[in-house]
C-alpha positions in Angstrom: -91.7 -53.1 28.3 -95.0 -51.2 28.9 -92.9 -49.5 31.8 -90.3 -48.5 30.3 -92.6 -47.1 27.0 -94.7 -44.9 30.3 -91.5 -43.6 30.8 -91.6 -39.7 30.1 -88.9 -37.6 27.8 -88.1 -40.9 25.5 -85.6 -40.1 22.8 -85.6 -42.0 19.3 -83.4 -44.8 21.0 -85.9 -44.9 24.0 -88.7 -46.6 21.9 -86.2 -49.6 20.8 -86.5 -52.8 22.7 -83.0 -54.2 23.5 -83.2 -57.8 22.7 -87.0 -58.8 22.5 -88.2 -62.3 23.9 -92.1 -62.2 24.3 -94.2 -62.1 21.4 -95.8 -58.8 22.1 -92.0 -57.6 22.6 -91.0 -58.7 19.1 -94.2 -57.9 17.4 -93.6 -54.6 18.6 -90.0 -54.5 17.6 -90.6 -55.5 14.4 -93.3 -53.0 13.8 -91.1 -50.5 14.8 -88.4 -51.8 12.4 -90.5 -50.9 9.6 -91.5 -47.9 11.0 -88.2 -46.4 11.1 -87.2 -47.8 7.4 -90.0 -46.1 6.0 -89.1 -42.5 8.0 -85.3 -43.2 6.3 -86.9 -43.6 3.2 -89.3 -40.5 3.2 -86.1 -38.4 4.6 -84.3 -39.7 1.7 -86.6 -38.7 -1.0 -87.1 -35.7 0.9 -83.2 -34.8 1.0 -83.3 -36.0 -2.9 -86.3 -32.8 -3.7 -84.0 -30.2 -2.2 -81.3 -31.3 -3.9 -82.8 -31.1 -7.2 -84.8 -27.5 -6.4 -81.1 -26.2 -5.4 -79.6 -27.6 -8.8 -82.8 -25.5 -10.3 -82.7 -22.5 -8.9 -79.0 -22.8 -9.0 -78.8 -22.8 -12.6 -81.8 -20.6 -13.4 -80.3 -18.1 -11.4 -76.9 -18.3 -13.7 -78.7 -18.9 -16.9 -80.5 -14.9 -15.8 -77.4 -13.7 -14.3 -75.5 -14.1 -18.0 -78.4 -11.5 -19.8 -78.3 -8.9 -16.8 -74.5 -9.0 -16.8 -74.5 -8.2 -20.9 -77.2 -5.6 -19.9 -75.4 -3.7 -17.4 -72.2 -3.8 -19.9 -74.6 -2.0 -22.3 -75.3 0.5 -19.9 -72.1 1.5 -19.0 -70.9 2.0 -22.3 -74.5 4.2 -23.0 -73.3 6.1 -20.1 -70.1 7.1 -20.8 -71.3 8.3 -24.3 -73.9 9.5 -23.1 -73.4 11.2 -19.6 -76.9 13.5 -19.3 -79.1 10.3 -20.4 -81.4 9.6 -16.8 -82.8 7.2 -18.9 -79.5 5.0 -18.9 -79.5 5.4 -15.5 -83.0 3.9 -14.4 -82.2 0.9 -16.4 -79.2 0.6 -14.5 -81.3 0.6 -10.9 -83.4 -1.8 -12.1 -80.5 -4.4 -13.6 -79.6 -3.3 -10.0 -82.4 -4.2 -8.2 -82.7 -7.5 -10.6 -79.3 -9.0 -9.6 -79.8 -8.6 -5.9 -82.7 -10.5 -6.4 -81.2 -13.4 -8.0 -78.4 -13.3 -5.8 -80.6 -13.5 -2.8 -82.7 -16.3 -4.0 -79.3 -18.1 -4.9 -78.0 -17.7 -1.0 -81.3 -18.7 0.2 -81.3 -22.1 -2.0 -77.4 -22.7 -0.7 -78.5 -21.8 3.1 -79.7 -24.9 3.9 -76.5 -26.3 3.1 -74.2 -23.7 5.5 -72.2 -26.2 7.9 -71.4 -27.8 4.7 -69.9 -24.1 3.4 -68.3 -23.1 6.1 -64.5 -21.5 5.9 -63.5 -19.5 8.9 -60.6 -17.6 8.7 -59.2 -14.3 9.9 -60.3 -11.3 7.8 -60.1 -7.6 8.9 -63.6 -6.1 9.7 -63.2 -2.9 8.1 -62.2 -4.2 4.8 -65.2 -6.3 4.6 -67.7 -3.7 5.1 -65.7 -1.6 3.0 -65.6 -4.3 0.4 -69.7 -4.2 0.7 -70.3 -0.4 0.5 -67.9 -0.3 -2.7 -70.5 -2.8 -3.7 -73.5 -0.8 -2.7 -72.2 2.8 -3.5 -75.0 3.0 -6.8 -77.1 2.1 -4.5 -76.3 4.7 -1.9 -75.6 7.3 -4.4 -78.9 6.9 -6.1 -81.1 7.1 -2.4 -78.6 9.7 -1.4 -77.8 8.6 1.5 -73.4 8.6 2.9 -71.9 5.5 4.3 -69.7 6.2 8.0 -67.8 3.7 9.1 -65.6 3.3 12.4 -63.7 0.3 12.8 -60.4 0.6 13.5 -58.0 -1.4 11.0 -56.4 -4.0 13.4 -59.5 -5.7 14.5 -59.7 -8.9 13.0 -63.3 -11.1 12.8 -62.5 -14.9 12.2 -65.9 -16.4 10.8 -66.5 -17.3 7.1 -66.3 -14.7 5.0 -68.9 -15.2 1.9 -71.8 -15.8 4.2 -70.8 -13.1 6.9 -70.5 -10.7 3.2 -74.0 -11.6 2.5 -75.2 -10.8 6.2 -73.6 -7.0 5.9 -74.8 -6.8 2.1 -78.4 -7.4 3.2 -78.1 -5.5 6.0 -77.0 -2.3 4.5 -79.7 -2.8 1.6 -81.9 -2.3 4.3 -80.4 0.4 6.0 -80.6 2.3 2.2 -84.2 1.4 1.5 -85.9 2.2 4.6 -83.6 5.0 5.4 -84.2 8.8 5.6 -82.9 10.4 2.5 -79.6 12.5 2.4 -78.7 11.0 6.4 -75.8 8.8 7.6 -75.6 5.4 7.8 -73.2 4.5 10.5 -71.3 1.6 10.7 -69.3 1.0 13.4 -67.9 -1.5 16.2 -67.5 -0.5 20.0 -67.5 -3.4 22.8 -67.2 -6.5 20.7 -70.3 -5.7 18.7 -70.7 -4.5 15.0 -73.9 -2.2 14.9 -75.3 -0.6 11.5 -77.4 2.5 12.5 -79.5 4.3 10.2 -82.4 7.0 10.2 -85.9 5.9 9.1 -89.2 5.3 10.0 -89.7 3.2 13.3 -90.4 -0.3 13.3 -93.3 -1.3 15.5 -92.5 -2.8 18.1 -94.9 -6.0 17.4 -93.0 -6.8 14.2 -89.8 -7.2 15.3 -89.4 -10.7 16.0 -91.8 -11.6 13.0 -89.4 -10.1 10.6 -87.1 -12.5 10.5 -90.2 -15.3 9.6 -89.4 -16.2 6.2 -91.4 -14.0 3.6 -92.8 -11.8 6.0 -92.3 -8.1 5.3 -94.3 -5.9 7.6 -95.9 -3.1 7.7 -93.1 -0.9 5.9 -92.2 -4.1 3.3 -95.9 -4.0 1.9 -95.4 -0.1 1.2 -92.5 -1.5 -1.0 -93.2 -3.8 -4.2 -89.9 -5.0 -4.3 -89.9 -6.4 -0.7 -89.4 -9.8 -0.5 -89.4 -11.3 3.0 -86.6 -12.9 2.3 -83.3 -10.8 3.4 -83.9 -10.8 7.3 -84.4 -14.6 7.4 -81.2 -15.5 5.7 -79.7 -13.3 8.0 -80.9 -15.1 10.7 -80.1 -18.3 9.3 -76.8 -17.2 8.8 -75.8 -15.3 11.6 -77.1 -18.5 14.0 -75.2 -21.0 12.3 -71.8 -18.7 12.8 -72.8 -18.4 16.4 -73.0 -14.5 16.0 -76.0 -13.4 18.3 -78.0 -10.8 17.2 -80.5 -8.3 17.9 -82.7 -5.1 16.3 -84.2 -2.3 18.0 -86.0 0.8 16.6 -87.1 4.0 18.4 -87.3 7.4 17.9 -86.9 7.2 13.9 -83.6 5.4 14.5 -82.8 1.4 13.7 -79.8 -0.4 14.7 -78.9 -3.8 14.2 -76.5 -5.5 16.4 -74.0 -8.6 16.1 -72.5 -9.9 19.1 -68.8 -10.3 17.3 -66.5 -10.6 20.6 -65.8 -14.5 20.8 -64.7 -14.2 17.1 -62.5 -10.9 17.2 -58.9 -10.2 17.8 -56.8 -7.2 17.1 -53.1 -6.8 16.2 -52.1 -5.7 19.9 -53.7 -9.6 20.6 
């Protein structure tokens, strides 16, 4: 036994001891027993807490979502009878900038739960980051920057298409609040690999890794109140449970974000 237990690399299974005889064999066997039974127990109550803080923030974040939804009703109707009011419109930003909040912490609380979400199936590209943009256009309208994208129509991404939504919907909500005003934020796939390039300050180098740690937000993310730390880490969450690899550069007052799409992408000639 104490050769075996010398032994380096020992897995889980490596501590047991198959069919103990001496007393120091079963002593330890037994000790081990109750070892184990009280790790299942403390991973059980563990798994029970995150249940219960996603059935929390699960229905906080709908109990908010019902006010900001009846807000942003008001606001529209206000605008239309009231086209010249810039008041109308801040309030609008900021029901904005409230429900991209609350949708972010929701798909943070349901990320640890991914493999149990998944659906792939085949949706076309472009009509997904379309899909986004139309979703974003306030956005982009109010920071004035323009949207480009070039994807042709026939290529076809087969990955799940909620959690690959909220991947382009964070990324692009980056690209508009870091990015030069009045540029271009292209979107495009070439090679196998979707990239979103926009125009903005540089990242430093020595941050680039760390802004994908949960809650950090870097040097440009602390000039910003509303920075969360938050977005980048879903997508990393996200992107490496679909098997999508990934990667971010900035140089030169340019950032592009990378996924590695061509194991997942067909087109119609395919």
């Amino acid at each position: 036994m104490y050769t075996h237990l010398k032994k380096e690399n020992l897995d889980q299974a490596g501590f047991l001891v198959y069919r103990p005889h001496s007393p120091i064999e079963k002593a330890y066997a037994n000790q081990l027993k109750g070892f184990s039974s009280l790790l299942l127990k403390e991973q059980d109550t563990y798994q029970d807490f995150l249940r219960e803080q996603q059935l929390l923030i699960s229905h906080a974040v709908h109990q908010m979502k019902t006010p900001i939804s009846v807000m942003q009703l008001l606001v529209q109707s206000n605008q239309i009878n009231d086209v010249k009011s810039l008041e109308w419109q801040k309030v609008k930003a900021e029901c904005d900038k409230i429900s991209f909040s609350l949708n972010q912490l929701l798909s943070y609380s349901r990320s640890t739960q991914i493999l149990s979400d998944l659906k792939i199936e085949a949706m076309p590209l472009q009509k997904i980051i379309k899909e986004v943009i139309n979703d974003l256009k306030d956005y982009f309208i109010e920071e004035e920057l323009f949207p480009k994208v070039t994807i042709a129509e026939e290529v076809i991404l087969y990955s799940d298409r909620k959690w690959m939504k909220v991947v382009v919907y964070q990324l692009l909500s980056n690209a508009i609040k870091y990015g030069e005003k009045y540029s271009t934020v292209h979107i495009y796939y070439r090679n196998g690999q979707l990239s979103i390039h926009n125009r903005g300050e540089t990242i430093p180098k020595s941050e680039i890794n760390r802004l994908f740690n949960l809650f950090y937000t870097g040097s440009k993310g602390r000039k910003r109140s509303e920075a969360t730390g938050i977005g980048l880490y879903l997508v990393k969450r996200i992107l490496n449970t679909l098997d999508h690899p990934f990667e971010l550069t900035s140089h030169h007052q340019e950032t592009i974000f990378t996924i590695e799409l061509s194991k997942s992408i067909s087109t119609a000639a395919d």
